[in-house]
mmJSON file of the N, C-alpha and C atoms, coordinates in Angstrom:
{"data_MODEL":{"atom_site":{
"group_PDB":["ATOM","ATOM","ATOM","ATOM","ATOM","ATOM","ATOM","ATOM","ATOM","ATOM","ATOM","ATOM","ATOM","ATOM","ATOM","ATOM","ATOM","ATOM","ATOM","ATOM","ATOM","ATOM","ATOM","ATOM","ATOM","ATOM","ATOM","ATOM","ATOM","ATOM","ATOM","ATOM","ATOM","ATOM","ATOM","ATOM","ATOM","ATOM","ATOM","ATOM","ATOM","ATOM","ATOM","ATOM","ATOM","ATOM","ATOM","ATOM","ATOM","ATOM","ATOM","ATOM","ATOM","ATOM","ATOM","ATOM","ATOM","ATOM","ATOM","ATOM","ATOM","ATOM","ATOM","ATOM","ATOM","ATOM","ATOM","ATOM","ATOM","ATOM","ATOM","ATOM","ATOM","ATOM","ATOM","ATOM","ATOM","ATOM","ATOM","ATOM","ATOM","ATOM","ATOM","ATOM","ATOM","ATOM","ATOM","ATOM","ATOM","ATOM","ATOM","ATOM","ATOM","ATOM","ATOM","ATOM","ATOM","ATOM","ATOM","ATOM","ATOM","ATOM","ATOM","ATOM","ATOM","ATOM","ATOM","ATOM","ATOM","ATOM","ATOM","ATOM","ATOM","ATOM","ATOM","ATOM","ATOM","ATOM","ATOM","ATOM","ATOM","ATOM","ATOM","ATOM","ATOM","ATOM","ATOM","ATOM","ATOM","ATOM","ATOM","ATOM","ATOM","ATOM","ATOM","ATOM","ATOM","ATOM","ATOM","ATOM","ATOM","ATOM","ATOM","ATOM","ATOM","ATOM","ATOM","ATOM","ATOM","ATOM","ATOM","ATOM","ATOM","ATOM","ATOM","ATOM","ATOM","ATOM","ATOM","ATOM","ATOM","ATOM","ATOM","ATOM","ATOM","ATOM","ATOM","ATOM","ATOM","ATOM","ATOM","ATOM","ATOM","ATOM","ATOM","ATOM","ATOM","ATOM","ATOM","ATOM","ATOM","ATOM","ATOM","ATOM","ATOM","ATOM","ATOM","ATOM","ATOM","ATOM","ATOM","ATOM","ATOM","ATOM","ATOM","ATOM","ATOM","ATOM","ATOM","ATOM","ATOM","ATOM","ATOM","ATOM","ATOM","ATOM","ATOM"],
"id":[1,2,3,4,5,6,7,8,9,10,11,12,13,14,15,16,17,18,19,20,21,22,23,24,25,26,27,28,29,30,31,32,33,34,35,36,37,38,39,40,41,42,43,44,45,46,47,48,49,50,51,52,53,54,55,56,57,58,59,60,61,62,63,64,65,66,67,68,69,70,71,72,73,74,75,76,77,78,79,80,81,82,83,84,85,86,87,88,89,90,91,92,93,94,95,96,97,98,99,100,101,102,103,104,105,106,107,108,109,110,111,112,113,114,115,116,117,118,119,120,121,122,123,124,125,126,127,128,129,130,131,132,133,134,135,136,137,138,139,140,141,142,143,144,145,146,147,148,149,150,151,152,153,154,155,156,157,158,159,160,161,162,163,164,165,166,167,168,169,170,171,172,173,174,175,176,177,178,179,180,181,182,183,184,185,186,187,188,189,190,191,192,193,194,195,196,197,198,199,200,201,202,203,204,205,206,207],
"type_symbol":["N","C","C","N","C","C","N","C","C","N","C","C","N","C","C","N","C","C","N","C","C","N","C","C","N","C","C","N","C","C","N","C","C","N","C","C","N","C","C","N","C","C","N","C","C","N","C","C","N","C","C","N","C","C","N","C","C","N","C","C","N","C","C","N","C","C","N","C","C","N","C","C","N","C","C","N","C","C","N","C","C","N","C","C","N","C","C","N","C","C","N","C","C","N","C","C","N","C","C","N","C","C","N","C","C","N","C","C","N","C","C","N","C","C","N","C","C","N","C","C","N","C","C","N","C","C","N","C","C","N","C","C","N","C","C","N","C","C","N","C","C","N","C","C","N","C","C","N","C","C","N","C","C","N","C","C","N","C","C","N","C","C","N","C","C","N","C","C","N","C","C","N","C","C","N","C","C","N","C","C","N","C","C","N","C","C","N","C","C","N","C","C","N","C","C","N","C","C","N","C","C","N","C","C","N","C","C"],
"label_atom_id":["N","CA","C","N","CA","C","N","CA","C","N","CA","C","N","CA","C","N","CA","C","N","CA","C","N","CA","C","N","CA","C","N","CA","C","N","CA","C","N","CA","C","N","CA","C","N","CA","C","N","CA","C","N","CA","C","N","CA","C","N","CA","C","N","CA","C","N","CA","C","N","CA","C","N","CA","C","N","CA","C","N","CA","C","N","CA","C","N","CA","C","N","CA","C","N","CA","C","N","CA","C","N","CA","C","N","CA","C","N","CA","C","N","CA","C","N","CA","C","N","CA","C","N","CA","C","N","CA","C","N","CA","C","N","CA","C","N","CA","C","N","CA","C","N","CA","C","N","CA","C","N","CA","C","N","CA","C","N","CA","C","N","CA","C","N","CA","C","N","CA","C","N","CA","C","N","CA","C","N","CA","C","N","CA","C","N","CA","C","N","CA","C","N","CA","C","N","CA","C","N","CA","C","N","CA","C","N","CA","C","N","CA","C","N","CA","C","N","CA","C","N","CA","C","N","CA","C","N","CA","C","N","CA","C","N","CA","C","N","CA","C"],
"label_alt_id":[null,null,null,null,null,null,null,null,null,null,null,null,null,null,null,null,null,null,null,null,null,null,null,null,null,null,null,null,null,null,null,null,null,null,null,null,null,null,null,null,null,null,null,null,null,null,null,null,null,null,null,null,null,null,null,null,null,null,null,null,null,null,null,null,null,null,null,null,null,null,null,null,null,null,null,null,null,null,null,null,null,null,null,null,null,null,null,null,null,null,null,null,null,null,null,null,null,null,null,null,null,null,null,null,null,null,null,null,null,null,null,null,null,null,null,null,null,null,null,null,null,null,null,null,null,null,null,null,null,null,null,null,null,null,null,null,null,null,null,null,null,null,null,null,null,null,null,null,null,null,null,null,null,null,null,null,null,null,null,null,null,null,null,null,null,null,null,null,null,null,null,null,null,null,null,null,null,null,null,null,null,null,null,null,null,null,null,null,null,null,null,null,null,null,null,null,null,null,null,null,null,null,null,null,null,null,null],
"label_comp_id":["UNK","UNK","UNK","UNK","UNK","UNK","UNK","UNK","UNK","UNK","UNK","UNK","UNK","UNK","UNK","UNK","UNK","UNK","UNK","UNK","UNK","UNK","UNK","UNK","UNK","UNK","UNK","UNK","UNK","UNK","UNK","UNK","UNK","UNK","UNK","UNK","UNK","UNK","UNK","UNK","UNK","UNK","UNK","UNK","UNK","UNK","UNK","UNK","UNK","UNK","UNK","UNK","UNK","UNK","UNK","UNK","UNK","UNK","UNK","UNK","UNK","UNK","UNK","UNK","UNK","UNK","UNK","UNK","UNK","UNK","UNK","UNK","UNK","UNK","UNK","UNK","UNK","UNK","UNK","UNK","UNK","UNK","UNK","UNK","UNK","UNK","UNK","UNK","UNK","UNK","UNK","UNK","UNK","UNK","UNK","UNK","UNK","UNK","UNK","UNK","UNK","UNK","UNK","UNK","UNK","UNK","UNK","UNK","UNK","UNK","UNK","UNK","UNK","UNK","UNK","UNK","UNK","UNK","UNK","UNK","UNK","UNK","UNK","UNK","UNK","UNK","UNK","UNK","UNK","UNK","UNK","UNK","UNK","UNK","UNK","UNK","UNK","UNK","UNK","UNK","UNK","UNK","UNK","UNK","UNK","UNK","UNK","UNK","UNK","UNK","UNK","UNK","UNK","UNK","UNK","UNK","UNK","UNK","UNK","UNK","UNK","UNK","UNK","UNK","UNK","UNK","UNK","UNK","UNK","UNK","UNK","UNK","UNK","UNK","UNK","UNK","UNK","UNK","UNK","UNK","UNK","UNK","UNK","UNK","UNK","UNK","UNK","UNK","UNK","UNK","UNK","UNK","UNK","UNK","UNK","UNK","UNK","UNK","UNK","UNK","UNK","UNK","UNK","UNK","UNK","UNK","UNK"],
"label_asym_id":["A","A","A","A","A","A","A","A","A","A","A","A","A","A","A","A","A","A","A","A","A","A","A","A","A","A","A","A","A","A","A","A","A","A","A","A","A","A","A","A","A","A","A","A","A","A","A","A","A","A","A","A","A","A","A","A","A","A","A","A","A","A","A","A","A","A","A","A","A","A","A","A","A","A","A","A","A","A","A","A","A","A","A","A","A","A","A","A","A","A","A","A","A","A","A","A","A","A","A","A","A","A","A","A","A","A","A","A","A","A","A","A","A","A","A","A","A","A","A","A","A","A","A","A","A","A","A","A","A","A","A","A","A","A","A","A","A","A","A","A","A","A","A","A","A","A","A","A","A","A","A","A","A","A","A","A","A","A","A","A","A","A","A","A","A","A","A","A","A","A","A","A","A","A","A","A","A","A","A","A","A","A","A","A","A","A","A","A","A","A","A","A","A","A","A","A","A","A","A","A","A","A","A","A","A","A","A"],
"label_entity_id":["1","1","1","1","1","1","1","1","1","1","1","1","1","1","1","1","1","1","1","1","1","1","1","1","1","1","1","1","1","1","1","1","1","1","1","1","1","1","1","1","1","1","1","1","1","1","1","1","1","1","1","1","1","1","1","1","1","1","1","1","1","1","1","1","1","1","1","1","1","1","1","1","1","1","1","1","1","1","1","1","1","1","1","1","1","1","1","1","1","1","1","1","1","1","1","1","1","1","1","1","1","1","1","1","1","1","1","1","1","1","1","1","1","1","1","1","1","1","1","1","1","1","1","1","1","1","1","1","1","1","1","1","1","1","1","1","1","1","1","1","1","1","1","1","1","1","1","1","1","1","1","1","1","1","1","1","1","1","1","1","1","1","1","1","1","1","1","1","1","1","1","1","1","1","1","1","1","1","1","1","1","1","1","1","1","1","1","1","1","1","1","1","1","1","1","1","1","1","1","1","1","1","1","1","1","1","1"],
"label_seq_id":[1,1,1,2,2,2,3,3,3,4,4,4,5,5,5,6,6,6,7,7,7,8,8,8,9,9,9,10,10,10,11,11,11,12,12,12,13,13,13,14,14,14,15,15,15,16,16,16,17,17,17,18,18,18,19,19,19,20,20,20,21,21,21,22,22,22,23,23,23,24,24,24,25,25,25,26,26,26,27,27,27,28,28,28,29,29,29,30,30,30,31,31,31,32,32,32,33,33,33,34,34,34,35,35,35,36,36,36,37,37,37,38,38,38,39,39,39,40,40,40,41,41,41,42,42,42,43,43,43,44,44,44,45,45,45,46,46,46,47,47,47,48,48,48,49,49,49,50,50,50,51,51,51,52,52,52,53,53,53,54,54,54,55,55,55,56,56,56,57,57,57,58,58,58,59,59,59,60,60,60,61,61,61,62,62,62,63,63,63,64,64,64,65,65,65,66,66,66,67,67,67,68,68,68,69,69,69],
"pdbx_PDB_ins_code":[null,null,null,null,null,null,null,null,null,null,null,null,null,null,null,null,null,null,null,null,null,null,null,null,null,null,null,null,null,null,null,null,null,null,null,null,null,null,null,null,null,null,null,null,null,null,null,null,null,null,null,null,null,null,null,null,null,null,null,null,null,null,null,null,null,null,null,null,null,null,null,null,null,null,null,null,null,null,null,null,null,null,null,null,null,null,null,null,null,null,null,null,null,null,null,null,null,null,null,null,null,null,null,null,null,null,null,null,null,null,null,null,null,null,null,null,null,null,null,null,null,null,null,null,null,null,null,null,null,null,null,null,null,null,null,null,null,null,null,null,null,null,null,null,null,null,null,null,null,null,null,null,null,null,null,null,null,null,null,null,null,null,null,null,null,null,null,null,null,null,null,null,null,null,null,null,null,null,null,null,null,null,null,null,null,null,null,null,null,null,null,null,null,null,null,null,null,null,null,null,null,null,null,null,null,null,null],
"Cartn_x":[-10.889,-9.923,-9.272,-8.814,-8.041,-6.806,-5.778,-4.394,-3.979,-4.39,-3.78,-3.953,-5.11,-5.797,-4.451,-4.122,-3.276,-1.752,-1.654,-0.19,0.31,-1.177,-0.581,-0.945,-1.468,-1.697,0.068,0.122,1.815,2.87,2.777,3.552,4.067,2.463,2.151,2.403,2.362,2.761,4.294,5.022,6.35,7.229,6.483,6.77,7.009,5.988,5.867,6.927,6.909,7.993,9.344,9.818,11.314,11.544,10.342,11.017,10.537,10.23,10.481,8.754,7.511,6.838,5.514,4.674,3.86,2.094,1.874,0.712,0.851,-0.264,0.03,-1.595,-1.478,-2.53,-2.789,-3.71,-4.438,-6.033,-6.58,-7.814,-8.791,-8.09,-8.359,-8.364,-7.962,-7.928,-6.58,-6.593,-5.025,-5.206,-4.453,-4.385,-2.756,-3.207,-1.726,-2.276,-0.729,-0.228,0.925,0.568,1.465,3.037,2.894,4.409,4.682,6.038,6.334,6.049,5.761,5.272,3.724,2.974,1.619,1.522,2.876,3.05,3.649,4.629,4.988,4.04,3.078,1.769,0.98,0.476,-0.046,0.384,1.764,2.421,2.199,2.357,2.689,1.034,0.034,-1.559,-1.82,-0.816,-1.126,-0.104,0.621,1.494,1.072,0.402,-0.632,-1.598,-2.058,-3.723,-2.884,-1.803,-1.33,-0.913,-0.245,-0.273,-1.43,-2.502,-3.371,-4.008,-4.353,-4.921,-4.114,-2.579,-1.696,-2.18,-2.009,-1.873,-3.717,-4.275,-5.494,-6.501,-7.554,-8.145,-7.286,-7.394,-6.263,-7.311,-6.31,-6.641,-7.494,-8.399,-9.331,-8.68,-8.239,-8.102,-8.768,-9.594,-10.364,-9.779,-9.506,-9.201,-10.483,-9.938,-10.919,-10.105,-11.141,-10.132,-11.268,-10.637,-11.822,-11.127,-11.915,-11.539,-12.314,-11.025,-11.567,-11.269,-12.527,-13.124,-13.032],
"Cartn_y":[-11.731,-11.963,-13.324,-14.0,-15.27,-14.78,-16.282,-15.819,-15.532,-16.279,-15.947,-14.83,-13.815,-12.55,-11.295,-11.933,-11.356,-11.487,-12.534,-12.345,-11.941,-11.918,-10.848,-9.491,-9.031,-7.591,-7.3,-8.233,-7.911,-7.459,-8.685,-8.618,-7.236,-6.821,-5.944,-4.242,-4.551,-3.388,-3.432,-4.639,-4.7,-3.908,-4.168,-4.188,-2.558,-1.773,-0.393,-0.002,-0.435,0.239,0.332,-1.045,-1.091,-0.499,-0.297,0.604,1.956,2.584,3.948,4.474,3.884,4.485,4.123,5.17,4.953,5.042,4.051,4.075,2.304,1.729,0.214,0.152,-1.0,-1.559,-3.073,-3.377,-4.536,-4.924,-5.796,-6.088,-4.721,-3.757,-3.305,-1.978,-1.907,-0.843,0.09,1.703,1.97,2.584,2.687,3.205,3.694,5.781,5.912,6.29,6.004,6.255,7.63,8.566,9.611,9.652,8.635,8.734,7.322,6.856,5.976,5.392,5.831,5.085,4.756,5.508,5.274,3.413,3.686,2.151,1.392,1.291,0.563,0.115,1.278,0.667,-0.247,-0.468,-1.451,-2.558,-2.285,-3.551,-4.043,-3.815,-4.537,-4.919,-4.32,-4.149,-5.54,-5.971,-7.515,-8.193,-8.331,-9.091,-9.649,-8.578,-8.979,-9.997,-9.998,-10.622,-11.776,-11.715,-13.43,-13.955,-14.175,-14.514,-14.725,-13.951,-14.748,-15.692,-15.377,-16.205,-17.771,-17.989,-18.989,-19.997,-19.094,-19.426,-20.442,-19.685,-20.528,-20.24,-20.941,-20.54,-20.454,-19.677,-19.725,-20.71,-20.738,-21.969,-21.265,-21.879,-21.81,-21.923,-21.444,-22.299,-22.305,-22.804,-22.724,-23.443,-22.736,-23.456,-23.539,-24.818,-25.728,-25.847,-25.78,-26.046,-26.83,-27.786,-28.599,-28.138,-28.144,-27.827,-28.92,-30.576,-31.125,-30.914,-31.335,-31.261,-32.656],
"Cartn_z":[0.621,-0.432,-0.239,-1.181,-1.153,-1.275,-0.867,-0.812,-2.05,-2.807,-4.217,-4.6,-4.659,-5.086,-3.87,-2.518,-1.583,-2.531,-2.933,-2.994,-4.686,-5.485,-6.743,-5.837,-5.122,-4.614,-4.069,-3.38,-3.107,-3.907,-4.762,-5.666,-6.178,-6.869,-7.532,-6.655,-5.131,-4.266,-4.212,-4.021,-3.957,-5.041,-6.373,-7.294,-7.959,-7.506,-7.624,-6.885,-5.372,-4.644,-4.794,-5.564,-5.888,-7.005,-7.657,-8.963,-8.966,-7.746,-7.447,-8.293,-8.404,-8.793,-7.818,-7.7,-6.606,-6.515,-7.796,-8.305,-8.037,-8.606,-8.465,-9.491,-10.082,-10.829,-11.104,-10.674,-10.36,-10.527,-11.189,-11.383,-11.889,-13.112,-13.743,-12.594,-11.402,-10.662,-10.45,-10.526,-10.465,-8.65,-7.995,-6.87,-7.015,-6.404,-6.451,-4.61,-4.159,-2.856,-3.326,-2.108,-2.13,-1.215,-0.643,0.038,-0.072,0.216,0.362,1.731,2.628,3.925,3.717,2.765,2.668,1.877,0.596,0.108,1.208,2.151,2.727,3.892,4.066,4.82,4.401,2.999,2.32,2.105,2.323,2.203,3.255,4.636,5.721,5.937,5.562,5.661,4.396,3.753,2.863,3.87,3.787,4.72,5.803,6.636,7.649,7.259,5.809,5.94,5.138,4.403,4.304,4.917,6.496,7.445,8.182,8.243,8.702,8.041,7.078,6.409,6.371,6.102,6.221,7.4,8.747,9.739,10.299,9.919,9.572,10.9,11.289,13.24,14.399,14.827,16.255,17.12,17.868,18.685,20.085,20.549,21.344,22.728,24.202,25.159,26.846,26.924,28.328,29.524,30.639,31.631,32.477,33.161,33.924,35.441,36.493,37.349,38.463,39.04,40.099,41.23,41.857,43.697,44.558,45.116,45.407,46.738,47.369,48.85,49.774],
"occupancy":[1.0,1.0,1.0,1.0,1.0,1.0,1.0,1.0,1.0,1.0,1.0,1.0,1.0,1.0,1.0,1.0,1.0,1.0,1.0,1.0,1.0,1.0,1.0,1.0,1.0,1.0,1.0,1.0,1.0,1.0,1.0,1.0,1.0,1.0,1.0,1.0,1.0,1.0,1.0,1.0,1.0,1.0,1.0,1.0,1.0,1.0,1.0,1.0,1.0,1.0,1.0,1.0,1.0,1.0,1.0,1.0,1.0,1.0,1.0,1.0,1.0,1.0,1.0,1.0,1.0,1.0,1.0,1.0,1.0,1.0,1.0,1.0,1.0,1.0,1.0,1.0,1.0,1.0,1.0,1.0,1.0,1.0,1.0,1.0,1.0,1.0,1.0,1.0,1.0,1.0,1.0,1.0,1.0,1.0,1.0,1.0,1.0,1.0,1.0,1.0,1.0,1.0,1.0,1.0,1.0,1.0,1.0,1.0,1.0,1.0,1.0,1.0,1.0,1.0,1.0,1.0,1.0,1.0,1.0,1.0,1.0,1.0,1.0,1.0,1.0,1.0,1.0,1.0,1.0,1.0,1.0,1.0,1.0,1.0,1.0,1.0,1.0,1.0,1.0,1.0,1.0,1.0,1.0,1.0,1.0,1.0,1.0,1.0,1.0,1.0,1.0,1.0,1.0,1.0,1.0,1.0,1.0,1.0,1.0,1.0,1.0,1.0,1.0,1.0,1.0,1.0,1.0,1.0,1.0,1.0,1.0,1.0,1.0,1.0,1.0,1.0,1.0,1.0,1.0,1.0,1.0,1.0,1.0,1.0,1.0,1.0,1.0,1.0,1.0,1.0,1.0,1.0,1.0,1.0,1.0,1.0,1.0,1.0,1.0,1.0,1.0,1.0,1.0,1.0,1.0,1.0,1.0],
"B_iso_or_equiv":[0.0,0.0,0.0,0.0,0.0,0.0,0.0,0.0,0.0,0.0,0.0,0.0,0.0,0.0,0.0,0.0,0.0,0.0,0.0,0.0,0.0,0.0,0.0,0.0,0.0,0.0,0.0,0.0,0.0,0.0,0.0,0.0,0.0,0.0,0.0,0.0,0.0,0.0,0.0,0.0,0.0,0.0,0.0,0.0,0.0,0.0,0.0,0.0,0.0,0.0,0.0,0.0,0.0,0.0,0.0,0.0,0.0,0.0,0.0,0.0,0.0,0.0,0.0,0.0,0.0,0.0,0.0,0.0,0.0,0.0,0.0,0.0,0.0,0.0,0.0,0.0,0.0,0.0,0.0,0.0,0.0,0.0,0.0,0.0,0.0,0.0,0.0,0.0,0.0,0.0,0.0,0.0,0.0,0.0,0.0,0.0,0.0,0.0,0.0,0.0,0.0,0.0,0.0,0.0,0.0,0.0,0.0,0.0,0.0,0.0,0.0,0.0,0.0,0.0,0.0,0.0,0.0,0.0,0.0,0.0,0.0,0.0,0.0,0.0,0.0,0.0,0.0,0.0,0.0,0.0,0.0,0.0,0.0,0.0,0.0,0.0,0.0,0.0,0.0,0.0,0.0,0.0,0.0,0.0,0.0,0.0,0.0,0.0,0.0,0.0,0.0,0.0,0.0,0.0,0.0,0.0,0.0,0.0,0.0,0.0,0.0,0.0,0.0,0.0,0.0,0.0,0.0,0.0,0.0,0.0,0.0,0.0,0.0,0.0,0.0,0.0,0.0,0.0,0.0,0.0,0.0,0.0,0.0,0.0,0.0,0.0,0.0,0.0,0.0,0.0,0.0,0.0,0.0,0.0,0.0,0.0,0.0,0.0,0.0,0.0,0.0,0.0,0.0,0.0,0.0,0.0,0.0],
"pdbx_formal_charge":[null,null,null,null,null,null,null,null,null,null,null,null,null,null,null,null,null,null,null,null,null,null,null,null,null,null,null,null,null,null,null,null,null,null,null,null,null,null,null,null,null,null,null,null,null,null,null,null,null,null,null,null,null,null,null,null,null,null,null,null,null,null,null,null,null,null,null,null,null,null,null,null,null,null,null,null,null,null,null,null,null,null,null,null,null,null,null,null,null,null,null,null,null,null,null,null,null,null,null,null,null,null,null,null,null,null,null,null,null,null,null,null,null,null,null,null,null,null,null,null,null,null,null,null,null,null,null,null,null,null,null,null,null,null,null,null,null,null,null,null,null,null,null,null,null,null,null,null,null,null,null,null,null,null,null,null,null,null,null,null,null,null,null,null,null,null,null,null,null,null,null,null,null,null,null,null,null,null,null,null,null,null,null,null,null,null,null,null,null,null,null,null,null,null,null,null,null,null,null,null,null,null,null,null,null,null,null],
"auth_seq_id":[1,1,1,2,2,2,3,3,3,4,4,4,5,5,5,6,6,6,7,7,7,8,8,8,9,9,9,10,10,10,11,11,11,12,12,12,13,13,13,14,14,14,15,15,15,16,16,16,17,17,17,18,18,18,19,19,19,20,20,20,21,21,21,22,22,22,23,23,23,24,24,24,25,25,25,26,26,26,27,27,27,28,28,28,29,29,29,30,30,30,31,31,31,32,32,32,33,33,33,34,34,34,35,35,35,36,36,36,37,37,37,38,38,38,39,39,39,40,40,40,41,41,41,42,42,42,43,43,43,44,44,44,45,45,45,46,46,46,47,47,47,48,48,48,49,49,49,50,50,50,51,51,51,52,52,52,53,53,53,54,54,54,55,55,55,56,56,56,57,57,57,58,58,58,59,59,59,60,60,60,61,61,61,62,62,62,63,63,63,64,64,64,65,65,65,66,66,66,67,67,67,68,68,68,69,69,69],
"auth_comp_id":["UNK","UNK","UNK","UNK","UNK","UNK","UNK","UNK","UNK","UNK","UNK","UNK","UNK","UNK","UNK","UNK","UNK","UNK","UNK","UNK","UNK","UNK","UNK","UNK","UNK","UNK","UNK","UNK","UNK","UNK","UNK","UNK","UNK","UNK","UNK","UNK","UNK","UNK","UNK","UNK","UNK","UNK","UNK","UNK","UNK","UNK","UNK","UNK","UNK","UNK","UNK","UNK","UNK","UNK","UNK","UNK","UNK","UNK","UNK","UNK","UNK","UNK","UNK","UNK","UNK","UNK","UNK","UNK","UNK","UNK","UNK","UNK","UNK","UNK","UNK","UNK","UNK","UNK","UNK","UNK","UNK","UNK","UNK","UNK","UNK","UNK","UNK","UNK","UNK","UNK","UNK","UNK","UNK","UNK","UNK","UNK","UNK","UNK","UNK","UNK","UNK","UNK","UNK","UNK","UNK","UNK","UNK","UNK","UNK","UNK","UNK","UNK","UNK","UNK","UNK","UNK","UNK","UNK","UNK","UNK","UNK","UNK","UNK","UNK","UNK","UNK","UNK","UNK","UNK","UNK","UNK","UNK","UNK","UNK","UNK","UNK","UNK","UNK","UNK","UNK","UNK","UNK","UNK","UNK","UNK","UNK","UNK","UNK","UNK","UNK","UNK","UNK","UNK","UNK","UNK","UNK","UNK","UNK","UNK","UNK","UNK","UNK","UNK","UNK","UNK","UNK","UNK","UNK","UNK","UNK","UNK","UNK","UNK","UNK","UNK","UNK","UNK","UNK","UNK","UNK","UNK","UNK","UNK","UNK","UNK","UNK","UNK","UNK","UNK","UNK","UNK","UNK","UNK","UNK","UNK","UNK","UNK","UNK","UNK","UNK","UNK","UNK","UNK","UNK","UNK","UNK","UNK"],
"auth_asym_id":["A","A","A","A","A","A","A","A","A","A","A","A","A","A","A","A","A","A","A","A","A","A","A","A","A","A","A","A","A","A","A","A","A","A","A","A","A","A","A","A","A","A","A","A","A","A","A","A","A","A","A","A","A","A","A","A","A","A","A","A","A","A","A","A","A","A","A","A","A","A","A","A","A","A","A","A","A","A","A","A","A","A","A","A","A","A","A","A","A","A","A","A","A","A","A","A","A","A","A","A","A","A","A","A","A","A","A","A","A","A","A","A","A","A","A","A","A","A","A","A","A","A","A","A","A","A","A","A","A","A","A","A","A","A","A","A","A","A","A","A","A","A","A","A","A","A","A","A","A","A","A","A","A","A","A","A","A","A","A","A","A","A","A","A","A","A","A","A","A","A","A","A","A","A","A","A","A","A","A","A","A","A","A","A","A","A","A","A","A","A","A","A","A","A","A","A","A","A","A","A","A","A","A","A","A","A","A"],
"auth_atom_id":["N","CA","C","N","CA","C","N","CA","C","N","CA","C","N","CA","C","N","CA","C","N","CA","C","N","CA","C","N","CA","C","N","CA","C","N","CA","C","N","CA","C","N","CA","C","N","CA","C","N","CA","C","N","CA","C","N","CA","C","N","CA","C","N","CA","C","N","CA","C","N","CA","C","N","CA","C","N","CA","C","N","CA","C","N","CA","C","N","CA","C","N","CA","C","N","CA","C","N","CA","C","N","CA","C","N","CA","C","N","CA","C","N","CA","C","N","CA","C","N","CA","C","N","CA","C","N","CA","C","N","CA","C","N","CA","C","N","CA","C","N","CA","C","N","CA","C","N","CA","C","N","CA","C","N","CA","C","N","CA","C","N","CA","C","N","CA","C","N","CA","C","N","CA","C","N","CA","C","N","CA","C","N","CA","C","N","CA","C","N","CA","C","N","CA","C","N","CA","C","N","CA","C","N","CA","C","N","CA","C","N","CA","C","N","CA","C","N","CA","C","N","CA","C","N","CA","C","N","CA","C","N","CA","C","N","CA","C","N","CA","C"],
"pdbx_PDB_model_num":[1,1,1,1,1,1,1,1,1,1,1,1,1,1,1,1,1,1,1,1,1,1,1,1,1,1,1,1,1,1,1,1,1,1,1,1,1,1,1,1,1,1,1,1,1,1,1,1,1,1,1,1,1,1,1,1,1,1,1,1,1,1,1,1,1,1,1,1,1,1,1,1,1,1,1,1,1,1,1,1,1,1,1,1,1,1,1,1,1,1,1,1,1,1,1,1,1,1,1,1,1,1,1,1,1,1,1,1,1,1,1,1,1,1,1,1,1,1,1,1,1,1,1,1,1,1,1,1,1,1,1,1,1,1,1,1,1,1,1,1,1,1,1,1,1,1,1,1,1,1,1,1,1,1,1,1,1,1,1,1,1,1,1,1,1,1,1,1,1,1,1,1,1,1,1,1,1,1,1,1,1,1,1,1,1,1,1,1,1,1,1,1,1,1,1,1,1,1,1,1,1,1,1,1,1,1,1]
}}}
C-alpha cells in the first residue's frame, strides 16, 4: 500500500470511531469491526505501517574490530 492509500484508510478508520459507528468504507469495500478495540486495533495496525513507511530503510550496522599484534 502507499502512504496516501494508508492515510485515507485512517482517516476513514478515525472517522468511524469518533462518530460511534463501526463499519468503515473505502475503495468500494465495507468492513464492519465488532468492538471498539477490534477498530482501535486497526488503527494502531495503519499507524504502524505509516510510520514505517515515513521512516523509510533502517539503517544497517556492522561492527568491525582489528586485533593488532
Amino acid at each position: 500500500m502507499t502512504l496516501d492509500e494508508l492515510t485515507l484508510r485512517h482517516t476513514a478508520l478515525l472517522s468511524a470511531r469518533y462518530s460511534g459507528t463501526r463499519s468503515v468504507s473505502y475503495d468500494g469495500k465495507t468492513i464492519n469491526y465488532g468492538t471498539d478495540a477490534e477498530l482501535a486495533a486497526a488503527i494502531g495496525d495503519v499507524e504502524r505501517r505509516i510510520a514505517k513507511l515515513q521512516r523509510g530503510a533502517g539503517r544497517v550496522l556492522r561492527t568491525h574490530a582489528v586485533k593488532d599484534l
